[in-house]
Each structure stands twice: as C-alpha cells, then as structure tokens.
N, C-alpha and C positions, 0 to 999 in steps of 0.2 A: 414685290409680289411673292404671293406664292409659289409651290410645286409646280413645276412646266409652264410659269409665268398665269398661269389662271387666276389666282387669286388666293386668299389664304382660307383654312378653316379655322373657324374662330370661335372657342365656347362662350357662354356667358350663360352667367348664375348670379339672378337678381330674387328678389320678392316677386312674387305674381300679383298680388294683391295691391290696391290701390295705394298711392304714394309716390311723390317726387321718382327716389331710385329707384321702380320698376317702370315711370313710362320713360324717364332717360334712356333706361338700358334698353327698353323695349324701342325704342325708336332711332338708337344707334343701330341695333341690330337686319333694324329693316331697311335701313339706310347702306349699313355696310353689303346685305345682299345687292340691294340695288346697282351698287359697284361691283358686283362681278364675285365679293367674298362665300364662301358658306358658312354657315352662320347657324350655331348651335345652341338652343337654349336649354338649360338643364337644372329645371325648377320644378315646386311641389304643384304646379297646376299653370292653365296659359293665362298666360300676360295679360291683363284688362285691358293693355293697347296695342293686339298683336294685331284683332281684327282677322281680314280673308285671308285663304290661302294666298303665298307670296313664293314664285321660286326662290331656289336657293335658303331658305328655312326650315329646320327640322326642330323638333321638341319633343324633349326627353324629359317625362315626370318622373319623379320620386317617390318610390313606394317604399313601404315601412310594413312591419309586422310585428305584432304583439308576441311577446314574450315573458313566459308568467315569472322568470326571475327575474325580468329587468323592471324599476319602477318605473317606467316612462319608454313609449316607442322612439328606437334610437334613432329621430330624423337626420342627425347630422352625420351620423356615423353611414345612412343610407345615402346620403348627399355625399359624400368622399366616394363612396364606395361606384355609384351613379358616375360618377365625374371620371374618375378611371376608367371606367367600361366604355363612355364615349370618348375618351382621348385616345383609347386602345383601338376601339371598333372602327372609330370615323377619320384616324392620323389626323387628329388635328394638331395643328403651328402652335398655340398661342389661348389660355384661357383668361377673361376677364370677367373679374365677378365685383359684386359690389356691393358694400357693407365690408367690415373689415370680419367680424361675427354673424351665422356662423362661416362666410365663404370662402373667405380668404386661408382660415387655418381647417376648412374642409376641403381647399385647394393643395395646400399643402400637402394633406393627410394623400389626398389622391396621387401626388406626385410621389411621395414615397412607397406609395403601396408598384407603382410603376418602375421601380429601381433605376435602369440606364434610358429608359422610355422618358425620362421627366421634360417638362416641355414649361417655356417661360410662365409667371402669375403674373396680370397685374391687376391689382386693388384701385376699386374707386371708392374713395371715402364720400359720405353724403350728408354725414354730420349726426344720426343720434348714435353713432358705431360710439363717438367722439365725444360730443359733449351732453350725453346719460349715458350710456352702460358704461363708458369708461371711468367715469365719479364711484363706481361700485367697483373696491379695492378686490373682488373677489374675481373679476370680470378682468380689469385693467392688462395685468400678464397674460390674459387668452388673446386679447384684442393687441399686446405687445407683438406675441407672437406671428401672429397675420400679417402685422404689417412685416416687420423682420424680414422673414418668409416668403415674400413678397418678392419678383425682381424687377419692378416697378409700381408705384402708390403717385394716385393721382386724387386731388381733392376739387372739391364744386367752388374755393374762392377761398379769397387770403384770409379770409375770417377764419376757415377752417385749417388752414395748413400753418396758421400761427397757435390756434388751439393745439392741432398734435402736435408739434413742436415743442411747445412749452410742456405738455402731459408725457410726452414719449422720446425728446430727442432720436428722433430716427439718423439710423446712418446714412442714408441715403437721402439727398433732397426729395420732397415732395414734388409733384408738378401739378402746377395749376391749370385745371381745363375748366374753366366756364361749363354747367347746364347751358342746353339749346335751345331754340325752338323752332319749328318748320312754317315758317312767315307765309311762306302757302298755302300752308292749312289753316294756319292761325291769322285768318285776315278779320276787320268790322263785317259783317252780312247780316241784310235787314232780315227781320226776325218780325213782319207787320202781324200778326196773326197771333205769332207766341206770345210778344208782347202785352198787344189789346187784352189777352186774355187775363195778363198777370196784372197790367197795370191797365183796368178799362180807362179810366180817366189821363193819361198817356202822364202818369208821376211816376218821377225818377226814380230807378232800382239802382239798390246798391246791393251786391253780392260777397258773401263768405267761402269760400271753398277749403273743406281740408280735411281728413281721419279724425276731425271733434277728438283729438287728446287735451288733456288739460293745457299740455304747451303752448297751444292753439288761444286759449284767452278766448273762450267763448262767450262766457257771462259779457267779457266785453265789446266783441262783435254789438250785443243785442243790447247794452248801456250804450254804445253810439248810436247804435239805430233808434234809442227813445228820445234821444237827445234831437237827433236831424227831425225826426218824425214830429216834435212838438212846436218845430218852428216850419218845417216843410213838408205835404203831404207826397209819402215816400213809401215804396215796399222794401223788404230784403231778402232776400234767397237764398235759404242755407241749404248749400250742395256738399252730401256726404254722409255718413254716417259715424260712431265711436262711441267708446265710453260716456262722452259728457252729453249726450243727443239728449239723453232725459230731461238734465239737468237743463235743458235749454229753453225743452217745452214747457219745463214746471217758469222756468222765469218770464219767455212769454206771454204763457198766460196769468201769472201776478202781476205784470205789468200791462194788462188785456190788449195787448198787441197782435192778437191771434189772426184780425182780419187786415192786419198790413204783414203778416214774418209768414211764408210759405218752406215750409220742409220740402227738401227736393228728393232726399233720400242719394245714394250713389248712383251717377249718369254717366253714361259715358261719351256724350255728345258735347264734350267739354267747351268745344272752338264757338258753337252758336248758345251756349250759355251765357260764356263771355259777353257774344255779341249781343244779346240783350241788357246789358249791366252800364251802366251809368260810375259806377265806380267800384274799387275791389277794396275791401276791409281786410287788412289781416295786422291785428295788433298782438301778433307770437311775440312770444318769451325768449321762444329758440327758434332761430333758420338761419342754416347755415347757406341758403341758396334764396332761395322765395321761389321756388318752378313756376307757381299760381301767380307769382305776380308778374313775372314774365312772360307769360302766357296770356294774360290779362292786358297787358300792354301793348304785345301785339296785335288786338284785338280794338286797340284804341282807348283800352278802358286808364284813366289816372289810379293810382293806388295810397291808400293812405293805410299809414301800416307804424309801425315801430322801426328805430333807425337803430339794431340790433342786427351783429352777425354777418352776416352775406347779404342782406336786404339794401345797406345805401350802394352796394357794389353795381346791384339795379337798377334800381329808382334812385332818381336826380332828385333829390331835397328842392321845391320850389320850380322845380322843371316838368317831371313826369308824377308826381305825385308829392304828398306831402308825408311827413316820416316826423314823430315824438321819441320823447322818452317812455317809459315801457310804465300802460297802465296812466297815461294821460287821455283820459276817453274824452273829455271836455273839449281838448285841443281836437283830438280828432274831430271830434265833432266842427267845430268849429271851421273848421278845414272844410271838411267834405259839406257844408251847407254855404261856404265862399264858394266851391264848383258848382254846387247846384243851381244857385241863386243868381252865378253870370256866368250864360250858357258860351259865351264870346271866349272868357276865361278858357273855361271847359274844352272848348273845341281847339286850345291852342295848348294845353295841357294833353287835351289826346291826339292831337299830330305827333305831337314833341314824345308820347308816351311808344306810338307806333315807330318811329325811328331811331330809342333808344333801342328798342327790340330786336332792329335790324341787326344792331352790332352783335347779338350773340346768335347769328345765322346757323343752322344747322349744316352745309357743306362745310363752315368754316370750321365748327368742330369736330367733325367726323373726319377730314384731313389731317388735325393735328392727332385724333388715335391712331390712324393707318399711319402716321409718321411715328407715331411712339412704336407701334408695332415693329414697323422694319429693323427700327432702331433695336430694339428687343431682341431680336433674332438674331441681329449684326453680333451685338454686343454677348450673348449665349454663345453664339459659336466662339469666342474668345475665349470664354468664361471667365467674364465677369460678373459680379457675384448680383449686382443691379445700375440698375438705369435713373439716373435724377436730372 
C-alpha cells in the first residue's frame, strides 16, 4: 500500500477518445479507486468510459495555447508539463500511462523536469504504439525511448511483447497483462424492444464495432454480411465512427444493402449492444488484443474474426468463435451462417464464448497491476533501474 497504509496515488495518461486503451485504462482506474487507491487521470478531455462521478477520482485536462512561432500547438510538451504539476501538486507514488507515444517519453519529460521528485513510469503497450508508428523509421527512436525510460512496460498479449521484442530488444522483460473485462457488466440481457425494432422479423444480427480505420477491414465486415444475407435473412450493425464510415455507406448502398446494415454512429451503451448481436465480425489486419471481442464474448456473443495477433490468444478457434486467414470473407461467411443456421450449435458456442471471458476477470487483472505496483516501489527504493 501506500502512504499511511491508505492506498496509493496513481496517475494515468490514456486517450480519451474511443478505443480498446482508453476504456482499459479508464476502467482500471475505476477499479483501482474502488480499492481504496486515488486515482488520477491526466488527459486531453474525460474518458468515454469514466461515466458518474466516483470517489477517489480526480481529472486533470490538458490545455495548449497557440503560439504564433510554433507550427503546431505544443500538445505533448503541455502533457509533460500537466503530468509534473500533478505528480508535484497531488505526491503521487506511481504514473501509468499507455501507449508508448506520446505518454511514455511525455512521462519521462515530466520526471526530469521533477529532478530528485521523479517517481516510477510504467508503460502499457496496446499495439498500434508497436506495430504502425513504429514501422515509420522516423517515429521508432521516440517510441525506443519510452520504452527505455520506462521502469516497467507491460503489453496486452504475447503477440505483442514478441512484436517489440523483435522491433526493440528491450532491456528489460516486457510483462504480460491480459486486457479485462468486468463480467458484471458485461453479462447477455434481453434487449425485447431494441431488438423487435432492429430485427421486426426476429433475424439474426451480426454486429462490427470499431474506430472504421482501414485496419479494421471494413469493406469486409459488409462483403460477409452480403454473403450471410444471400443465403440468411440477417441485419448488421456498425457501431462507431472513422475515416472509412463513408467509404462503407458508399458500398452499402452499391450493394443495396441499405434496409438490412443500420449505422449506429459512436454509443456508449456498449454491454446491451452486445447483447442484442448474434455474432461479432471483426476480420482486422491488426489487433494486438481484440477488447471488442472479449467484450462480445462475454456478452454470449461467438466471434468470427481473423486468427492474427492477440485475437487466437481470445477466441478458441472452433470453441468460441471461428478465426481465417486474413481477407477470407467467404470462410467467414461460411462460419457465421453454420451458427446461424443451427441455433443448438450456437448456443453452445456462446456458453463456451461466455466462460472463455471469465478467464480474463477484471479483479484478476487489476491485482496483478497493484502487484506490479508494490513491486515498483520496492524495487525504486533500491534503485533499480526497472522491473520485468
């Protein structure tokens, strides 16, 4: 524990903005208050899954100001600058941030600006810190140095921590912590109403959820859903927003799919989404976790997805879902119209889907941070230089 046995202060510097690493971080946080910790976020805006007010949480935004010789407002240089003033203001133990750019080396920045003040980093890697920005040779030495810098780096799954490995050799082991989910929140719940609405005729939805990046494989979301939809009368639900949204309506409607595929826009009722979905699509290029599809699983839903990255680490191949090679829509298809077509199948695919779930419990990983932590602390007062 912390200070006079109470608990520790803890910063964290995520994205605020929708995306895997900000409701991780955003729901360790509220997790960690719930234990007794104080718990400081110190980001450009609140969290999309901060929700009500919660003792023991405090939130510190990042302001910037234009200046006419700088070409660009200096966010990151204001994020270092932020992050000292709360490690000064609020004695906090211990900062974790996530992403390795810019957090990790605007964690650093803040610790040196702190001189004998400096207090442990540790880095949650989440995978595009890893594998895109760090393919851009320009990028690779900033995100070196985060980690570096670092005095302990944790990654979302071995897919990830053999990626920086192989891109960074760190000196220090990586430590693998599993993405959560809170199986209490994330339970099946009837949805009669929402349902009826989406699907009057009570046909099976199959759901997308994700920031629409290209990595995301959208075009192919909406090529399996033509596929399922010409042999099974079916809807789909794309939940989110990004760059590719256009691009998605425009193929919708060349493929006059308009009065089965419903745009959801960004929502934040994530868990009864879920529980309206029959099955979860995500045939990504890149994930280094799948949050969506472990969230979806808890939820009851099977996932048929690409068996890339941190996704088989998930989902059980033939157990909880079915998984291709990357850019096999047909099989997808294929797959997800054998769950549809035998509802028997189906329901023993999402038993088996909700009790893979279990295993990545939210107590169980919010223990092993509060154990890295102590560990952290241990290990500083020593000085040593990190923790693996």
């Amino acid at each position: 524990m912390g200070k006079g046995g109470i608990g520790l202060r803890i910063g964290i510097s995520c994205y605020a903005t929708l995306g895997g690493s900000g409701a991780v971080a955003t729901e360790l946080g509220k997790a960690l208050a719930k234990r007794g910790h104080e718990v400081h976020f110190i980001v450009s805006g609140i969290p999309f899954r901060l929700g009500l007010f919660q003792e023991g949480i405090y939130v510190h935004e990042v302001e910037t100001a234009n200046y006419p010789v700088l070409q660009s407002t200096p966010y990151d240089l204001a994020l270092a600058a932020k992050m000292a003033e709360v490690i000064e203001r609020y004695d906090l133990d211990i900062l974790h941030v996530h992403y390795a750019i810019p957090y990790a080396v605007c964690a650093f920045l803040a610790n040196e600006m702190l001189g004998d003040r400096k207090i442990p980093i540790i880095t949650t890697l989440h995978g595009t810190d890893i594998t895109v920005l760090a393919q851009d040779p320009l990028l690779r030495d900033v995100i070196r140095l985060g980690i570096e810098k670092s005095h302990a780096v944790t990654a979302v799954s071995q897919s990830l921590i053999d990626q920086t490995n192989e891109l960074f050799s760190p000196k220090c082991p990586i430590i693998k912590v599993y993405n959560f989910v809170d199986t209490d929140a994330y339970h099946r719940t009837e949805q009669i109403g929402w349902r009826h609405h989406i699907a009057p005729n009570d046909e099976p939805i199959l759901l997308h959820m994700s920031n629409f990046r290209a990595v995301k494989r959208i075009p192919d979301v909406i090529s399996i859903f033509r596929r399922v939809r010409d042999r099974v009368a079916a809807k789909l639900l794309l939940v989110g927003e990004g760059p590719e949204l256009d691009k998605a309506w425009k193929q919708v409607d060349e493929l006059d799919l308009k009065r089965d595929v419903i745009f959801l826009g960004k929502r934040d009722e994530v868990a009864s989404l879920l529980s309206l979905a029959d099955l979860l699509l995500l045939p990504s290029a890149k994930e280094s976790f799948g949050l969506v599809a472990l969230e979806a699983m808890a939820c009851g839903v099977p996932v048929i997805g690409t068996g890339i990255g941190g996704i088989p680490e998930v989902v059980e191949h033939g157990v909880s879902g079915y998984l291709t090679d990357l850019g096999e829509v047909e099989k997808m298809a294929d797959y997800a119209i054998t769950l549809l077509q035998d509802r028997s199948l189906w329901q023993i695919f999402s038993d088996q889907a909700r009790t893979r779930a279990l295993a990545f419990s939210l107590p169980e990983k919010v223990n092993d941070y509060e154990q890295l932590y102590e560990r952290l602390l241990t290990v500083k007062k020593g000085g040593a230089p990190c923790v693996g």
